[in-house]
N, C-alpha and C positions, 0 to 999 in steps of 0.2 A: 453597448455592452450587455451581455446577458447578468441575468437574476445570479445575486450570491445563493450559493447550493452549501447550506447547514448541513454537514453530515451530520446524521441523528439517526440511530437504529438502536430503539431500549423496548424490542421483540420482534421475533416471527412474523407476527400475524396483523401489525396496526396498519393503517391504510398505506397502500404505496404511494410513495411520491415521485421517486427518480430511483432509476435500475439503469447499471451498466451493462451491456451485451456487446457480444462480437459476432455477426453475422460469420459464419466459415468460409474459406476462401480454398485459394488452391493449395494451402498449407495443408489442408483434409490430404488432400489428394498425394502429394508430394512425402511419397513413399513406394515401398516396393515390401511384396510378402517378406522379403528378407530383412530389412526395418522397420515391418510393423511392430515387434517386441520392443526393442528400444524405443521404439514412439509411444509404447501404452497401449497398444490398441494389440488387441487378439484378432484382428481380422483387418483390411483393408477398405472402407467404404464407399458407396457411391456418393460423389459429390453434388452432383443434380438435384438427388434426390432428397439427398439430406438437406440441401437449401431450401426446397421444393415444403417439407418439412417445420424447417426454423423462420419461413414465412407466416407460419400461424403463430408462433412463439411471438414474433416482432409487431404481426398483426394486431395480436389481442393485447399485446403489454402496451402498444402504440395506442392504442385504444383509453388504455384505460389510466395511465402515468406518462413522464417527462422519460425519455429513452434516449441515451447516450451510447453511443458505439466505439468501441475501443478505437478504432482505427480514424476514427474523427478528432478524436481527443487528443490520439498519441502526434497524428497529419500536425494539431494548430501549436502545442509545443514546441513542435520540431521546426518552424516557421524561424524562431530567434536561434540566430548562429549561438550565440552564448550556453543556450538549454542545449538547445543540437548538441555542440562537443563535450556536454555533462554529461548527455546520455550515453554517449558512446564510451566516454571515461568510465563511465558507471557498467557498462557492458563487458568494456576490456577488464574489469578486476574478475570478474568469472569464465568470460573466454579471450583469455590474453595473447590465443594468437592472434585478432584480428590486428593488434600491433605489432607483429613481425614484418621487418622490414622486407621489402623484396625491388629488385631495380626501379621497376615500377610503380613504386610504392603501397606500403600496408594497402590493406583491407580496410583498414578504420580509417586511413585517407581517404579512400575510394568514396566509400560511405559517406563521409565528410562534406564531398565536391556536389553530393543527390542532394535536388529540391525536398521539401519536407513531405509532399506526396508519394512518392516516389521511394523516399527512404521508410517512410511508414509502412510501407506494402514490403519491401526488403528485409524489413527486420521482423516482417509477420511470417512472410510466405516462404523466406531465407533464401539464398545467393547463390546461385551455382557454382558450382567448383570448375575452373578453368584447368584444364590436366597441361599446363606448361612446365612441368620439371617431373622425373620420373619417379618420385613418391607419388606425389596426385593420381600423374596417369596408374602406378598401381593401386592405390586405394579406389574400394569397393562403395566409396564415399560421391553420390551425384552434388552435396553441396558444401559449400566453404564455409557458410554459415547454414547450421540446421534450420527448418522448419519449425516454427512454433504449433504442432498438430493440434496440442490440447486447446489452444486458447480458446474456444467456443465456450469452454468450461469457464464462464469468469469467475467463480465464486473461489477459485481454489488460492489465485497466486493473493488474493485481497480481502480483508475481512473489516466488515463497519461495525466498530464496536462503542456502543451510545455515540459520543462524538468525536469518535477517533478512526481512526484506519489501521490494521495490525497488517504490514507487510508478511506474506506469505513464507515460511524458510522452507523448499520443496526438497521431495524426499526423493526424486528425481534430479540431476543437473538438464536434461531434457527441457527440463520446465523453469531453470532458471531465471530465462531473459524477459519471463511473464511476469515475474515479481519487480526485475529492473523496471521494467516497462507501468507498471502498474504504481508504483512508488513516485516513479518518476513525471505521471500526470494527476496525482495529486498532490506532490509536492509543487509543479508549474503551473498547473491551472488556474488561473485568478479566480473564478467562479467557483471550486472549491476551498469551501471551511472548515480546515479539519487540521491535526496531526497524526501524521505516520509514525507506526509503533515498528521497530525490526527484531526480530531474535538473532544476536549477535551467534555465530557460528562458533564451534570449538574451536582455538587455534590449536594449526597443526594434528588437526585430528584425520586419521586412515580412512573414516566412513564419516557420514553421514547421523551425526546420534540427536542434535536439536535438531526438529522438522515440526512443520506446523501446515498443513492447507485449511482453506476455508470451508472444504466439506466436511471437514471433523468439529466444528464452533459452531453452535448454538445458541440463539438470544432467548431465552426462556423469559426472563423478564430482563428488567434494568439489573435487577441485583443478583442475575444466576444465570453462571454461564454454563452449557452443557459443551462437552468435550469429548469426543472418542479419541481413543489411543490404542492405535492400531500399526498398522503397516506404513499410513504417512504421517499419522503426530505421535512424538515421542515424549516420552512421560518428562526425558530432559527439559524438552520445550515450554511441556505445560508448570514444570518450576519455574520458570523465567517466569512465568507469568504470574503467577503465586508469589515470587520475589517483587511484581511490581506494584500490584496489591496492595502487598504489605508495607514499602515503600511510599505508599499516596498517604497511608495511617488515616483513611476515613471512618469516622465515625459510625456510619452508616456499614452493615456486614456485605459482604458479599462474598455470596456463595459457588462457589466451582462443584460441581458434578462429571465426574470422569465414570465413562463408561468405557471398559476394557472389550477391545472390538477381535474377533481370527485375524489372522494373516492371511489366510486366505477362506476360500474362495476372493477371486479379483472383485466381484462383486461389491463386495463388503468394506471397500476401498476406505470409506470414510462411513461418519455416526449417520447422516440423510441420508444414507442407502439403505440402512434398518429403520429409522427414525425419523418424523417431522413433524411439524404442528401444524394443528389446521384449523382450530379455534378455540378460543378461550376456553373450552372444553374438552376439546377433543384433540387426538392426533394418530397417526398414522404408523404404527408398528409393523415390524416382522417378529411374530409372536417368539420365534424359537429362541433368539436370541436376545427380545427385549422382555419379556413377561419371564424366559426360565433363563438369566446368562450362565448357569451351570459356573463355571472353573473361571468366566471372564466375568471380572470383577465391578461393581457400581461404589464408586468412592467418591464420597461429601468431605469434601474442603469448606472451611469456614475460617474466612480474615476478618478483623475488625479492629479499629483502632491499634492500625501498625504490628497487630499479632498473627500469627497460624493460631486460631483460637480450638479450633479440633479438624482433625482428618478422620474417619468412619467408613463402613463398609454396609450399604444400605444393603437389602433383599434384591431389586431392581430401579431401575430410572424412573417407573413410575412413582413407584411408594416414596422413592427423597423428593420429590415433588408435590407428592401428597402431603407429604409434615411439613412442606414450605408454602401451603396452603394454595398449589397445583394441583385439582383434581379433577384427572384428566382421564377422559373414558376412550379409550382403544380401540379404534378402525383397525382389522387384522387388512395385511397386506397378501395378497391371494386368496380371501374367506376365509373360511375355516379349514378346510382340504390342506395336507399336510405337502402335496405333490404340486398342487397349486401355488399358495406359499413359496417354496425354495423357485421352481420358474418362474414366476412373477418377478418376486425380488431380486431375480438375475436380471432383467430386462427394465430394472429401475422403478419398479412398481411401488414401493415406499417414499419414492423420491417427488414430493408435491412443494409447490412454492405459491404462497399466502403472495395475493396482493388487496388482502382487506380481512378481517375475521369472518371466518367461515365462507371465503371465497379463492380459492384456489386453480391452480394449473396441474395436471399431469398427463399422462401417458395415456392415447384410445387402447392400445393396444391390450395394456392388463385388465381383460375383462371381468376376473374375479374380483378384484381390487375395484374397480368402477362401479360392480353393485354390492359391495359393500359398501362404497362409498353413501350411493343412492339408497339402501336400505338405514342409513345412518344417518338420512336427513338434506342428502346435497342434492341439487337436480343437476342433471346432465348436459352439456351444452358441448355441439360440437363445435371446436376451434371455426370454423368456416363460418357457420350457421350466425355465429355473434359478428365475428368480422366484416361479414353480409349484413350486417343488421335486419336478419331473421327471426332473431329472438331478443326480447328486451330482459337482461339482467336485470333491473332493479327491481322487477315482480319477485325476483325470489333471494330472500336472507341470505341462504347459501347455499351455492354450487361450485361446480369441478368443472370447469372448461378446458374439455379433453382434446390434445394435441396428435394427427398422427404420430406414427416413429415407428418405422423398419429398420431404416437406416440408424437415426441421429441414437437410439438407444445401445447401437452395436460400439459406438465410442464410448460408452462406459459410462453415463449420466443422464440425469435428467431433468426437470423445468428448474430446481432448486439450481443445480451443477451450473445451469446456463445464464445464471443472473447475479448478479452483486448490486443489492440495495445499497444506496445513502441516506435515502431519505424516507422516513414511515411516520406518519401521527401518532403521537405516542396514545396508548389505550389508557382510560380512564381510571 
């Protein structure tokens, strides 16, 4: 039997212990220009290359913590017939045709009859559509069950919060069956210790108005969560969570920090595309919209013993963290250059994931952002060169172990987008 895995994340930046990842598979691939929009994706990518890519990712995180792969996890759940037909139940309440009957029986049969290997890779990479009756053959649809494209991004459908897990509510139905899925192996998993938190949906509601992803939550400390609320977490959501808060009535306050994010640029999808930490000191902005948020708002939420004890409108996300005795000094993301800046932060350049204080992963690619980084105290280390054991990290306090990306940044994310911690040492 493997080791019980504490989920326990109270910050950013404390040692890694254990990260979930999903290497990409042919789900990447399993589209067409004319479905990349519905996928999320502005363009189409190479699959080669992007794996070619997310082998440094797995590399250096293999290197240096306990790494979990979605698709290993989801494979040994799916072994007990029992779990098997919960998950599919649990899939049918969001896509309920795959229980429409048909001669040959449902879809959610079919699925049913697959070894758990077999069915893991089906509900990742998704199920072709058999054009036997003449709506199929017309539909401009190649599967019966969609493709999970994004899941590479694990951070989004799962969030670890101290010792809990807050299921994902996505702002997409695309992205749905990443939350089933992800809910659903740490609800089975023996080796995880945790409970799952969900944001119950509106009933009967026309859109989509609670949504929550994990690139919008930040662990600032145990007692302050940061929040953007943008285009995929809705201000609805983050009251659910402000009602549960309040509900624990702990005596100890904690504090919520909403940062009000555009809707667009696609970029700015969530808060870790402008925003991350990178040591107890320091963190990694996109200056325009985190140092001046002009019209989008920085709001201090404060609970405490069962109350909303004040809501406020701070200057910016640094200064409410500064009064919460976070002082934290600003890596601009592109340098200083204004032109710099806005392309960087399109290509993910703000997007760094802590696996120790003041030791990090991002992007080779944003070369502004990389000497800033280095002018700012981090050394430089390329993904390969460590993996090789060419260069020995513990010589240096803090560095950036920089990851290619042509490919893997054209899907919209990056080292943070790609990881779902459980497990961090908490800092002193």
């Amino acid at each position: 039997m493997n080791p019980i895995v504490e989920v326990n994340i109270q910050s950013e930046i404390g040692k890694l212990n254990g990260v979930i990842i999903h290497t990409p598979g042919e789900e990447v691939e399993n589209m067409t220009p004319e479905t990349a929009e519905r996928a999320l994706y502005s363009d189409i990518i190479n699959l080669s290359i992007a794996r070619e890519e997310y082998k440094q990712v797995k590399g250096v995180l293999s290197r240096l913590t306990k790494t979990y792969e979605v698709r290993d996890l989801l494979c040994n759940i799916l072994k007990d017939d029992a779990i098997k037909a919960e998950v599919l139940d649990r899939i049918e309440k969001i896509e309920p045709f795959i229980g429409e009957k048909a001669p040959w029986g449902s879809l959610k049969e079919q699925l049913m009859r697959e070894n758990a290997e077999n069915l893991s890779r089906l509900l990742i990479e998704g199920v072709a559509m058999v054009k036997d009756n003449l709506t199929k053959f017309l539909s401009k649809d190649w599967y019966a069950l969609r493709p999970m494209h994004n899941f590479l991004f694990t951070r989004d459908a799962s969030m670890s919060v101290n010792n809990e897990v807050l299921i994902g509510r996505m702002a997409n139905s695309i992205r749905d069956r990443e939350s089933v899925i992800m809910r659903s192996i740490f609800d089975f998993t023996p080796e995880f210790k945790t409970r799952t938190l969900t944001i119950p949906p509106v009933p009967r509601a026309t859109k989509r108005i609670r949504t929550i992803e994990g690139g919008d939550v930040l662990i600032a400390r145990d007692d302050i969560l940061l929040i953007g609320n943008g285009a995929r977490t809705s201000s609805q959501a983050i009251d659910i969570l402000i009602d549960e808060f309040i509900c624990r009535r702990s005596e100890k306050a904690q504090h919520i920090i909403v940062q009000q994010l555009p809707q667009t640029p696609e970029s700015f999808i969530h808060l870790d595309m402008v925003f991350t930490l990178l040591d107890r000191n320091k963190c990694m902005v996109f200056a325009p919209l985190i140092l001046n948020p002009g019209s989008y708002q920085t709001v201090h939420i404060k609970i405490q013993n069962g109350k909303l004890q004040s809501i406020r409108n701070e200057k910016n996300l640094l200064s409410a963290l500064k009064k919460l005795g976070m002082d934290l000094e600003p890596v601009l993301c592109g340098g200083s250059d204004d032109w710099n800046q806005e392309r960087e932060q399109w290509h993910s350049g703000a997007n760094f994931f802590c696996v120790g204080p003041g030791q990090v992963l991002g992007y080779a690619r944003n070369n502004y952002t990389i000497e800033a980084m280095n002018n700012a105290g981090f050394e430089i280390i390329k993904a390969n060169d460590f993996i090789e054991n060419k260069v020995n990290i513990s010589a240096h306090d803090k560095y950036v172990i920089t990851i290619d990306g042509s490919e893997l940044p054209r899907g919209g994310g990056g080292a943070r987008c790609m990881t779902m911690p459980v497990n961090r040492t908490n800092l002193d």
